[in-house]
Every structure is written in C-alpha cells, then in structure tokens.
C-alpha positions as CSV (number, residue, x, y, z in Angstrom):
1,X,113.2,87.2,94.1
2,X,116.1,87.5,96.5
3,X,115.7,88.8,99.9
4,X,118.2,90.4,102.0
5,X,118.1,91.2,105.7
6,X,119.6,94.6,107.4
7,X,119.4,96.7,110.6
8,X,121.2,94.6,113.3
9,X,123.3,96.1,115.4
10,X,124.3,95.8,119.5
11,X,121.6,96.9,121.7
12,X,121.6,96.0,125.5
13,X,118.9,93.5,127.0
14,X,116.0,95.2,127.1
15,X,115.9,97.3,124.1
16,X,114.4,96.8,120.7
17,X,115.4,96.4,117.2
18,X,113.8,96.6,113.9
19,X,115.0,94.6,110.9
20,X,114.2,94.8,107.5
21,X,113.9,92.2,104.6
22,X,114.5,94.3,100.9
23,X,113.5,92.5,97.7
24,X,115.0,92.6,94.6
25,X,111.6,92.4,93.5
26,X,108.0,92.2,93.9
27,X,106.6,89.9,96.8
28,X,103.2,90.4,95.7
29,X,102.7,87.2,94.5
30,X,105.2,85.7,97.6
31,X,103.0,83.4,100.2
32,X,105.1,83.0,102.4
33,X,107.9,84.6,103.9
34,X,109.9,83.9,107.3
35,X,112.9,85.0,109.7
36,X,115.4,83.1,110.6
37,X,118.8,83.1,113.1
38,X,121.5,81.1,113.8
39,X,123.5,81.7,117.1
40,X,127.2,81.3,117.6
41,X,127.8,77.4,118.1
42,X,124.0,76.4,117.0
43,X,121.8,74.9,114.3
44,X,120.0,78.0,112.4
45,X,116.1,78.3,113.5
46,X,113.1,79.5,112.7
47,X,111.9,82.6,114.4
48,X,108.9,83.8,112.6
49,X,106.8,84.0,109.3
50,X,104.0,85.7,107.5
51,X,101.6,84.9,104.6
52,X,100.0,87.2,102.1
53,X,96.9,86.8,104.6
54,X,98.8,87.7,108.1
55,X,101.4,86.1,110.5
56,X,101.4,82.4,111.5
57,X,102.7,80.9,114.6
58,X,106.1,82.6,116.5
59,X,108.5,80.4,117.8
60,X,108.2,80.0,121.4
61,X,111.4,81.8,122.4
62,X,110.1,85.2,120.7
63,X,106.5,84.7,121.1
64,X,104.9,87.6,122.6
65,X,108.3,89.8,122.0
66,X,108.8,89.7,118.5
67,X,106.3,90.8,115.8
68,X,106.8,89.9,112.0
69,X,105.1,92.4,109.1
70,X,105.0,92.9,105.4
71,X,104.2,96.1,103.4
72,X,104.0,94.5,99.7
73,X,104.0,98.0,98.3
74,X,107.5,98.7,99.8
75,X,108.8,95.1,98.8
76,X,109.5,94.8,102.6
77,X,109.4,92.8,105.3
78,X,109.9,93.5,109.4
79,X,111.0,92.3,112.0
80,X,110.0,94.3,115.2
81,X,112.1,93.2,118.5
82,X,111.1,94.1,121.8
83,X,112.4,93.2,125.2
84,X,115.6,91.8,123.6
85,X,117.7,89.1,125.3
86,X,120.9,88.3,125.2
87,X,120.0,84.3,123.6
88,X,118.6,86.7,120.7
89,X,122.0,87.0,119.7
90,X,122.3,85.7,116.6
91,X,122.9,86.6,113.1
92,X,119.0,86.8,111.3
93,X,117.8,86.1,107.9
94,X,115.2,86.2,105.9
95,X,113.8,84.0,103.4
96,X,111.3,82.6,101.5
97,X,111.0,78.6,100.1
98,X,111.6,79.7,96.5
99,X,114.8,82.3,97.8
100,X,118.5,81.3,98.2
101,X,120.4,82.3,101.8
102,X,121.5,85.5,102.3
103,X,123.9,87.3,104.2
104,X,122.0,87.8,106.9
105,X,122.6,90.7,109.7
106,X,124.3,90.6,113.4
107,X,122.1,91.6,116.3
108,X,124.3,91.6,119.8
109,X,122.5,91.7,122.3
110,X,124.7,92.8,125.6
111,X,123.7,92.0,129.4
C-alpha cells in the first residue's frame, strides 16, 4: 500500500493546515503510520505517528500544535496544524515502514 500526502499550501504564521495521507489501499491491517518533513537545507524528520490503537509520542517541535488521525474507513490519514510557524516550512510526507517515499506536499509558512 502506497501512501501519498496532499493539501500544503502557504499560510502565514499563525494559521492552520490540514493534510491528508490517501491510500491506494486498505490500511486496515496498517499498524503503524507516521508524518514526516524535510526543510530546505535539513535532514528529513519525524513529526508524528499513529497506531491502529491511537497516536504515539509528537515530536517536540509540534507537540501540543499538531494532531495526527486515521479514519480506516476513508483509507486516510491527517494531519491537523495549528499555530503554524515558519520552521514548519518544510515539504511533509507520509509513510508507513512497509511503504516507499512519496512525493510529499509543500507547506510555506510566511512571517
């Protein structure tokens, strides 16, 4: 099952952002599943992840900002943003450990 990230765009600091994370087919049977983002110049990082059971640990730079869901009916995955930043600028992606890369999408965040 591939996964494939959409809904960035440029919003200014402050505002919020939902992504989404399409299947190409059922994650059901998917543990676990995470976001991901790679700024301009840096190493890509982890952001957040979920399990079939709920969310684990955020990483400390979205922690209490960012909120990951699933709808396994839909196939889906979110990515709410909230009180965006402009160091959230990065391109985000979604994957889980049995997935390949995708193309991820652009959020610009503007100051």
């Amino acid at each position: 099952v591939q996964l494939q990230a959409s809904g960035g765009g440029l919003v200014q600091a402050g505002g919020s952002l939902r992504l989404s994370c399409a299947a190409s087919g059922s994650i059901f049977s998917i543990d676990v599943m995470g976001w991901y983002r790679q700024a301009p110049g840096k190493q890509r990082e982890f952001v957040a992840a979920i399990t079939r059971g709920g969310g684990l640990p955020y990483s400390d730079s979205v922690k209490g900002r960012f909120t990951i869901s699933r709808y396994n009916a839909k196939n889906t995955m979110y990515l709410q943003m909230n009180s965006l930043r402009p160091e959230d600028t990065a391109v985000y992606y979604c994957k889980h450990p049995g997935g390949a890369w995708g193309q991820g999408t652009l959020v610009t965040v503007s100051s």
